[in-house]
VMD Tcl script that draws the C-alpha trace (Angstrom):
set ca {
  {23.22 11.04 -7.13}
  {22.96 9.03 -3.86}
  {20.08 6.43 -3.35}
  {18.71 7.21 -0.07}
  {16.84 10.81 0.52}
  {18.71 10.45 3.99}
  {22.05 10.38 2.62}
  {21.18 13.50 0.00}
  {22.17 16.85 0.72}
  {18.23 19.50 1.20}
  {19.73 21.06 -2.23}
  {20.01 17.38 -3.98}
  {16.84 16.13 -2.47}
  {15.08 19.58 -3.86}
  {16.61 18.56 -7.64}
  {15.17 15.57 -7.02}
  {11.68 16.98 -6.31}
  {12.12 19.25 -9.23}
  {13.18 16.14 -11.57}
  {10.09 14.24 -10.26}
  {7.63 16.93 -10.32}
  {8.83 17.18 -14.36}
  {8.37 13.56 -14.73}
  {4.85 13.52 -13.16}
  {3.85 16.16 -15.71}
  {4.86 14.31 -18.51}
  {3.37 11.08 -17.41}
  {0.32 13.22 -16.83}
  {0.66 14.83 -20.93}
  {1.09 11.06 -22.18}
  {-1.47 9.77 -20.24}
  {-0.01 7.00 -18.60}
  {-1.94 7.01 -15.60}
  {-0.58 3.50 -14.36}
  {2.57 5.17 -13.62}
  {1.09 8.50 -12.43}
  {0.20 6.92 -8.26}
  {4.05 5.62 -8.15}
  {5.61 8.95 -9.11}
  {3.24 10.84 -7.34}
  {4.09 8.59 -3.76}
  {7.84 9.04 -5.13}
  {7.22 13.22 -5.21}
  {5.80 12.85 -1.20}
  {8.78 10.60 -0.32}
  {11.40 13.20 -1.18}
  {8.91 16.04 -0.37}
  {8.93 14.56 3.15}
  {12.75 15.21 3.39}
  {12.75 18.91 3.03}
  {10.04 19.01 5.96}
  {12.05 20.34 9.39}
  {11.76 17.68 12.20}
  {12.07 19.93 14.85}
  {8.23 21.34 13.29}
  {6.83 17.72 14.18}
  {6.52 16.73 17.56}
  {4.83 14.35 19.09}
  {1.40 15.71 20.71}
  {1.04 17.79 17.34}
  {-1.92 17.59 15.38}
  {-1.06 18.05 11.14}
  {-2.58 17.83 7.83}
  {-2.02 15.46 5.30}
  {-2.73 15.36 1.55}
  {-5.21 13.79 0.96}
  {-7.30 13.36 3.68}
  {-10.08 15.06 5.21}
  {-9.30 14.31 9.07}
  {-6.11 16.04 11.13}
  {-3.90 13.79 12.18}
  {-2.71 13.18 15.60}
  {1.03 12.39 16.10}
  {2.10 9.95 18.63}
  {5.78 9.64 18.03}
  {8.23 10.76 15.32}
  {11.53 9.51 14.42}
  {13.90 11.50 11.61}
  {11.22 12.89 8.97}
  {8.59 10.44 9.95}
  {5.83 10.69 11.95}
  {3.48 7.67 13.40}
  {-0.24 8.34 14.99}
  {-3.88 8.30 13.69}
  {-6.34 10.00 12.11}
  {-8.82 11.37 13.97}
  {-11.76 9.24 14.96}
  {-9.41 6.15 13.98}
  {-7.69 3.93 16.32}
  {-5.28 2.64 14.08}
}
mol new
graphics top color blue
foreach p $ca { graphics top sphere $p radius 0.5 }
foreach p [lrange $ca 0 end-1] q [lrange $ca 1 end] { graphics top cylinder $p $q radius 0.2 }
display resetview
């Protein structure tokens, strides 16, 4: 399999999701919750790579996991996407 989520095919990045969302559980099962946060920030990596650009523009207003406030995109470049959260500056 290919290191980089850019260089992987949708179908191997969507094994890898699978693989990782398998993982996760386990590490959930066995309790080790030390290793629980970098799996989970692995899963939204990849999960990020099956999102269409083109559905991301700039001007656009999302959710995110996680937090409460929509989030205001000010530029986007490939499958990420910079801006701030509402009522933030930063």
């Amino acid at each position: 399999m290919k290191e980089f989520y850019g260089q992987m095919e949708r179908h191997e990045i969507q094994q890898e999701v699978d693989r990782l969302q398998r993982e996760l559980q386990l590490k959930k099962d066995q309790g080790m919750f030390s290793e629980i946060a970098i799996l989970e920030q692995k899963l939204n990596l990849a999960k990020s790579y099956l999102i269409d650009p083109g559905t991301v523009k700039a001007g656009s207003i999302v959710s995110v996991k996680g937090y409460d406030e929509p989030f205001h995109i000010s530029y986007t470049k490939g499958v990420f996407a910079w801006g701030n959260f509402e009522g933030e500056t930063e």
